[in-house]
C-alpha positions as CSV (number, residue, x, y, z in Angstrom):
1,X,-0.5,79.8,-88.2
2,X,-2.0,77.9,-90.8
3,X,-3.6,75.4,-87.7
4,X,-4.9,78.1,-86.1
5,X,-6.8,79.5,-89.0
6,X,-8.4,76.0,-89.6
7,X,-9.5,76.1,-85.7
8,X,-11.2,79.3,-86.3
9,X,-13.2,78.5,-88.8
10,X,-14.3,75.2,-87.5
11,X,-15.6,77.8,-84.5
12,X,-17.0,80.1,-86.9
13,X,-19.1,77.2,-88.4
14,X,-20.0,75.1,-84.9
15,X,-20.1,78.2,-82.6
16,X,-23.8,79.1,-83.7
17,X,-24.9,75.6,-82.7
18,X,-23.4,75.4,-79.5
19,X,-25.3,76.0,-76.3
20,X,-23.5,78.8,-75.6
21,X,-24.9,82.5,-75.2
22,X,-24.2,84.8,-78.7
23,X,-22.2,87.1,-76.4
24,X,-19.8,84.4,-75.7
25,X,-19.6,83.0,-78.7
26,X,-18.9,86.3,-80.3
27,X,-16.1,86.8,-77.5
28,X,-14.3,83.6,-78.3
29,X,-13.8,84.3,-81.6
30,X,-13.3,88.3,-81.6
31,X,-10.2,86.4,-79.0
32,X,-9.3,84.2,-81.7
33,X,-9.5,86.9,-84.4
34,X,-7.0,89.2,-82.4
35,X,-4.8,86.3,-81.7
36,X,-4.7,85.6,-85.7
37,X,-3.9,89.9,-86.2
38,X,-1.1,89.5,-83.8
39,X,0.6,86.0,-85.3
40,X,0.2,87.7,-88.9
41,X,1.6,91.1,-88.0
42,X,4.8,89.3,-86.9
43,X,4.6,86.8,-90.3
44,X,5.2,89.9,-92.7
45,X,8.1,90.9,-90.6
46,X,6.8,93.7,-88.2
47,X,10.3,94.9,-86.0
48,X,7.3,94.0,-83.1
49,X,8.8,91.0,-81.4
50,X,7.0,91.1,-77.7
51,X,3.6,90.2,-77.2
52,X,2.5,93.0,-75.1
53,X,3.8,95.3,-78.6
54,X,1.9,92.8,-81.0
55,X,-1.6,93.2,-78.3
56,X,-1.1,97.1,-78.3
57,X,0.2,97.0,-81.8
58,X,-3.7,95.1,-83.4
59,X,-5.9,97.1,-80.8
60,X,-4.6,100.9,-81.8
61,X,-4.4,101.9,-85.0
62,X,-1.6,104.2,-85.6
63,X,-2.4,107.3,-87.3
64,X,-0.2,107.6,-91.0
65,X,1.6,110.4,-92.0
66,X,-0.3,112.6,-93.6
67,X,1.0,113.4,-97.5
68,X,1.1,116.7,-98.8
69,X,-0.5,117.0,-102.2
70,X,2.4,117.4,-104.6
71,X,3.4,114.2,-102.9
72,X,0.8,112.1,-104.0
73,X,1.1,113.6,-107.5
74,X,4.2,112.0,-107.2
75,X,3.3,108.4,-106.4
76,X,2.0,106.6,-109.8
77,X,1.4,102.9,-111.1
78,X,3.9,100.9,-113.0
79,X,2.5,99.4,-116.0
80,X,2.3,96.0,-115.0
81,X,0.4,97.2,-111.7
82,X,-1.9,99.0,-113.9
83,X,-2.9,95.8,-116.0
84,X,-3.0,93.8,-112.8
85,X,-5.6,96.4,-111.2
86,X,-7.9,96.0,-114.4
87,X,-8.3,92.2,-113.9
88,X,-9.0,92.7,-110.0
89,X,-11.8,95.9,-110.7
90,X,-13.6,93.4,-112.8
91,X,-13.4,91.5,-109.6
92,X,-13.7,91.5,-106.0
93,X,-11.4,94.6,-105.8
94,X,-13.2,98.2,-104.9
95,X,-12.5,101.4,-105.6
96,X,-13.8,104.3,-103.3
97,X,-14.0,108.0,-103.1
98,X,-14.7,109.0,-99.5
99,X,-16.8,111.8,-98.6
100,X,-14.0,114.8,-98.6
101,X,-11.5,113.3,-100.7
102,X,-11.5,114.1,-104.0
103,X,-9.0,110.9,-104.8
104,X,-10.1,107.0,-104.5
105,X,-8.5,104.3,-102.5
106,X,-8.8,100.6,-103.0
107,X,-9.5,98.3,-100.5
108,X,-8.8,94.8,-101.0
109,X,-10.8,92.0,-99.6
110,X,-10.4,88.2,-99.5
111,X,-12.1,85.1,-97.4
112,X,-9.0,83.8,-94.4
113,X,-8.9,81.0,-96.7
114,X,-7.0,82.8,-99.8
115,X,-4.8,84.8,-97.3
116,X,-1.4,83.7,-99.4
117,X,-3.1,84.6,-102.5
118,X,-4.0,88.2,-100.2
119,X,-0.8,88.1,-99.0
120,X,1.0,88.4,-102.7
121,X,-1.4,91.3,-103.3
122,X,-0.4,93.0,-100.2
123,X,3.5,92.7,-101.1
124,X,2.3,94.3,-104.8
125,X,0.6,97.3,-103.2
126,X,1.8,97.9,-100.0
127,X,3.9,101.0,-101.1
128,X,0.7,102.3,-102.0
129,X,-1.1,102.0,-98.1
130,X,0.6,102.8,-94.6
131,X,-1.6,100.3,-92.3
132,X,-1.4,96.8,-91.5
133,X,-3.9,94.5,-93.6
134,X,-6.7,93.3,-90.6
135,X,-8.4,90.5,-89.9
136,X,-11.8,90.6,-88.7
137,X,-15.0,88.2,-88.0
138,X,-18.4,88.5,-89.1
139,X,-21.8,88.7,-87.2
140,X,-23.8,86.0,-87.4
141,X,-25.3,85.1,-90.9
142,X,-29.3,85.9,-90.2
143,X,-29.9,82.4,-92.0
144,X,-27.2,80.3,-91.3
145,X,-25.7,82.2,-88.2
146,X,-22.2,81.1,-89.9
147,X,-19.5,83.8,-89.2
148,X,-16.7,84.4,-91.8
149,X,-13.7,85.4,-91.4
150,X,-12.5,87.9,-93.3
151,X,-8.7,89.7,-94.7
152,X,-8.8,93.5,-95.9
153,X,-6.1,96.0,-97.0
154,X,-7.0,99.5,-98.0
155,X,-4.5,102.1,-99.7
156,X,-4.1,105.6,-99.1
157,X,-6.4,108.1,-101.4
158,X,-4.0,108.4,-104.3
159,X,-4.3,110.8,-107.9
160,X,-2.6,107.7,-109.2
161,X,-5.5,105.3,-109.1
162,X,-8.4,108.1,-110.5
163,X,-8.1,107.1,-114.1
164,X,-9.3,103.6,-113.0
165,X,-11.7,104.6,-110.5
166,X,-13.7,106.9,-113.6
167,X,-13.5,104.1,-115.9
168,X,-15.1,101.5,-113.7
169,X,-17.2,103.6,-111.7
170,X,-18.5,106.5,-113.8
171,X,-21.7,107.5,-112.0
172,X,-20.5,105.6,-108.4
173,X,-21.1,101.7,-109.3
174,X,-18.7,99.5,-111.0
175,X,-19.6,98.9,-114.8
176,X,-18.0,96.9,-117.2
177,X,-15.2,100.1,-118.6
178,X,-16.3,101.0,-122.8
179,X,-12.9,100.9,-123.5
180,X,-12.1,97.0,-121.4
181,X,-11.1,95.8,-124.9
182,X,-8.2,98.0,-124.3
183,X,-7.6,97.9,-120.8
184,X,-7.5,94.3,-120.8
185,X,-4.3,92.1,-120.8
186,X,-3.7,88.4,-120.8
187,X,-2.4,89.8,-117.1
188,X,-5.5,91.3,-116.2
189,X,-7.5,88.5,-117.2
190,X,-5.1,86.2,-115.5
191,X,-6.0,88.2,-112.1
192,X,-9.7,88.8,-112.8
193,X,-9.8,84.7,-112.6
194,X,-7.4,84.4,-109.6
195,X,-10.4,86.7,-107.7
196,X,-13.7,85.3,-109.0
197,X,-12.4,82.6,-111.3
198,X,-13.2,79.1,-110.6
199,X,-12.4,75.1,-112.6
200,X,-15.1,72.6,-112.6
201,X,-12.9,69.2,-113.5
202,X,-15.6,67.1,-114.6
203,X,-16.6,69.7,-117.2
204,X,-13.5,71.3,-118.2
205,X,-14.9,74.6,-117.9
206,X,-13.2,77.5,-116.0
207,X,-16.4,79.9,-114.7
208,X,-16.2,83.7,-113.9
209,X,-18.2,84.9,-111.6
210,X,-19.5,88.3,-113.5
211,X,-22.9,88.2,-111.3
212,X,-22.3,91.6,-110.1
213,X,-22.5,93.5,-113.6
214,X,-25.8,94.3,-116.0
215,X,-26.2,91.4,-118.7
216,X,-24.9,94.3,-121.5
217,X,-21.7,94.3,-119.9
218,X,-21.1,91.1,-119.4
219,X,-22.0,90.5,-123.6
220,X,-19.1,93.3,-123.6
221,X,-16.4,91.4,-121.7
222,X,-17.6,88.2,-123.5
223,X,-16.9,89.9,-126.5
224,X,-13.1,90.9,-125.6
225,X,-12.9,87.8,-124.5
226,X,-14.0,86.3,-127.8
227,X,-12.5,89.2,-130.2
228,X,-9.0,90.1,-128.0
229,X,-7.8,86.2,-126.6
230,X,-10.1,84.1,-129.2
231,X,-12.0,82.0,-126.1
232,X,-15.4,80.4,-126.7
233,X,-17.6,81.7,-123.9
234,X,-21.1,81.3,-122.9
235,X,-23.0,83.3,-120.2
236,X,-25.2,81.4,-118.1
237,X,-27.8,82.7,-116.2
238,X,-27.9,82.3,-112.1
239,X,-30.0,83.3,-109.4
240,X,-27.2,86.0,-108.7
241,X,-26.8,87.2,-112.0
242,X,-24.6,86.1,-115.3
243,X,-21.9,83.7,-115.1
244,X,-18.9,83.9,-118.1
245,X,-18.4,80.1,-119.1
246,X,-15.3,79.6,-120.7
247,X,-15.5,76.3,-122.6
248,X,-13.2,73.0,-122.5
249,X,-12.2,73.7,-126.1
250,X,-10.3,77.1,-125.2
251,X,-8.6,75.7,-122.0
252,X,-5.5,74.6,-123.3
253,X,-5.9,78.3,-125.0
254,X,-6.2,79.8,-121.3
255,X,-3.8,77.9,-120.0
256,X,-1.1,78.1,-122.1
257,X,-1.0,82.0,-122.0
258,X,-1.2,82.8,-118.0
259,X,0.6,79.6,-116.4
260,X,3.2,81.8,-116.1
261,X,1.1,85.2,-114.9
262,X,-0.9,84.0,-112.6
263,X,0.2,83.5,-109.0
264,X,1.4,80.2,-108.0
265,X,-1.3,79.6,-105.9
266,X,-4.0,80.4,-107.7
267,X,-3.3,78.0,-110.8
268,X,-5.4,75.3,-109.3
269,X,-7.9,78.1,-111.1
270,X,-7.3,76.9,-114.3
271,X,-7.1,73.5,-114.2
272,X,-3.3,73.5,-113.2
């Protein structure tokens, strides 16, 4: 699996610089991406065992059960779900209401390359969804004509998940919540660095990508940051917005209180 996944992004990268026509190029890999949905279907332990039921199984979607309402009322969010779901909002995690639901579903989104860290988020919230996470390929980047593969997830529209959903996105885009100084735990930050968390060696700094929020709220989550877990942060400025520095100073600080939250894999993220 894991060879097969490096093959397709080498083609997602060389593909565009081939002599090949687009058409074929985006044939090759929409093949490749199909064959990756069908070896990852039967990884998490699908009862589908031929390959004819795998092909069938990744081209038709099959419709969920639909829940009645006092059944939804009746699915909620353990607390340590709850905390996790905070870090992952501030994140790359998003929260929708669709058109005639009056509840939010998430959908969860990560690059091919963190699909065990996806994969430990699917085993957390698959109660909460009925389909099989999908893989799927880009079009061409209009710049760099790169494709990227991509690994997405979305739960059912639950009452459970509202609370959230009118913290962080109070008039439709995601803000920085008032109260974060509450919501936030040493878990959530933990998981707000596994998603757009990154450790520069050289420096000693672990960076947080905060470039899609105003510069007031990231001064807000600095100040949790500062105030709540006593880190010294700094917020750069980059093209893409404001960047949360943590310094060298506080890593011991940092890693001392989530080396045992964060996932495994992600504790390269912190300078572990």
């Amino acid at each position: 699996m894991k060879v097969l996944l490096k093959i397709i992004n080498i083609l997602a990268i060389e593909l565009p610089s081939l002599r090949i026509s687009p058409l074929l190029a985006f044939v090759l890999l929409g093949a490749g991406a199909l064959l990756i949905n069908v070896m990852y279907i039967q990884s998490i332990g699908s009862g589908l065992t031929s390959f004819g039921d795998l092909f069938i199984f990744s081209l038709v979607p099959i419709k969920p059960k639909r829940l009645t309402k006092s059944e939804r009322e009746k699915i909620s969010l353990t607390p340590d779900l709850i905390e996790i779901l905070v870090g992952l909002l501030l994140g790359d995690l998003h929260s929708q209401k669709q058109e005639k639901s009056v509840n939010p579903r998430l959908i969860f989104q990560q690059g091919i390359i963190h699909k065990e860290y996806f994969d430990y988020l699917y085993e957390l919230f698959k109660f909460y969804g009925t389909m099989m996470p999908k893989i799927s390929i880009s079009k061409p980047h209009p710049k760099t004509g790169n494709l990227y593969t991509t690994i997405r997830f979305s739960t059912l529209a639950l009452p459970c998940f509202a609370e959230l959903h009118n913290s962080f996105y109070p008039e439709d885009k995601k803000i920085v919540p008032v109260n974060i100084a509450d919501l936030l735990t040493p878990r959530g930050l933990g998981f707000l660095i596994c998603d757009d968390g990154s450790f520069d060696k050289p420096s000693g700094r672990i960076s947080i990508s905060t470039n899609c929020f105003s510069l007031d709220d990231v001064k807000l989550l600095v100040s949790v940051l500062t105030d709540k877990f006593d880190l010294k942060c700094t917020i750069s400025r980059e093209r893409s917005g404001h960047i949360i520095r943590i310094t060298r100073k506080s890593l011991p600080a940092v890693q001392a209180l989530l080396k045992d939250i964060m996932p495994p894999m992600m504790l390269y993220k912190i300078g572990l």
